[in-house]
C-alpha positions, -999 to 999 in steps of 0.1 A, spaced: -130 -697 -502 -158 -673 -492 -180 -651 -516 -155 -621 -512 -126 -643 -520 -143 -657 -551 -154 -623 -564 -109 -614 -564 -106 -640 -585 -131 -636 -609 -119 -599 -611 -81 -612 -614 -90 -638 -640 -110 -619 -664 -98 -582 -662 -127 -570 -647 -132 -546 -618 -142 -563 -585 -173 -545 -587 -182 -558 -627 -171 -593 -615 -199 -588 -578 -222 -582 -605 -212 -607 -628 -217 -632 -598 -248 -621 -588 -265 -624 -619 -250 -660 -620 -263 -667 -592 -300 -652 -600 -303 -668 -631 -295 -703 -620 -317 -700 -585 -348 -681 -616 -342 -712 -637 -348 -742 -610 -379 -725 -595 -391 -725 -631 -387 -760 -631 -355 -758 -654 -320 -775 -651 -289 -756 -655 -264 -777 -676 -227 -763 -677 -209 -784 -695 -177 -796 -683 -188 -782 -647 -221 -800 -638 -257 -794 -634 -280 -775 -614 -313 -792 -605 -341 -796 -581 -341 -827 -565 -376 -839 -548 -377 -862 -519 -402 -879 -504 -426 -883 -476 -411 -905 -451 -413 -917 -414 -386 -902 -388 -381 -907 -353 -374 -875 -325 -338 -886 -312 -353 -870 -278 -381 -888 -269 -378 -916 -298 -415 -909 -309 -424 -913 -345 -426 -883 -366 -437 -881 -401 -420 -859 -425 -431 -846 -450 -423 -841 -491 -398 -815 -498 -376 -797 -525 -341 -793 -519 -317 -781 -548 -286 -802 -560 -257 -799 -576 -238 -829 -596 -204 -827 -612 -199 -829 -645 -172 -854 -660 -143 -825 -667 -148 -809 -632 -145 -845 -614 -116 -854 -635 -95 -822 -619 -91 -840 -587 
């Protein structure tokens, strides 16, 4: 399912206008991407959580030339599914 796809269904499901539901999922999307570079989790219960995960510095290796690289510390967000939303499949 892509983005267009997604936005039918919302509009289908909830009576809205496919216009009132690409808005809907844009601010959806804006909030929860406002709330993790705050810091913040986003907690939907039933569906899962938004977070920031942080991972360390760590030593790689070039699969070119095999040389040791170091890499460093980053951010990356996550998502982890809640209990109800595993339980559908």
């Amino acid at each position: 399912m892509n983005k267009v796809t997604l936005i039918s269904k919302i509009a289908e499901k909830s009576g809205l206008s496919k216009k009132q539901a690409e808005v809907a999922l844009a601010a959806f999307i804006d909030s929860v991407t406002e709330a993790l570079k705050e810091g913040d989790k986003v907690q939907l219960m039933g569906f899962g959580t938004f977070e920031i995960k942080e991972r360390g510095a760590r030593t790689g290796r070039n699969p070119a030339t095999g040389e040791t690289i170091d890499i460093p510390a980053s951010k990356a967000p996550a998502f982890k599914a809640g209990k109800g939303f595993r339980d559908e499949f």
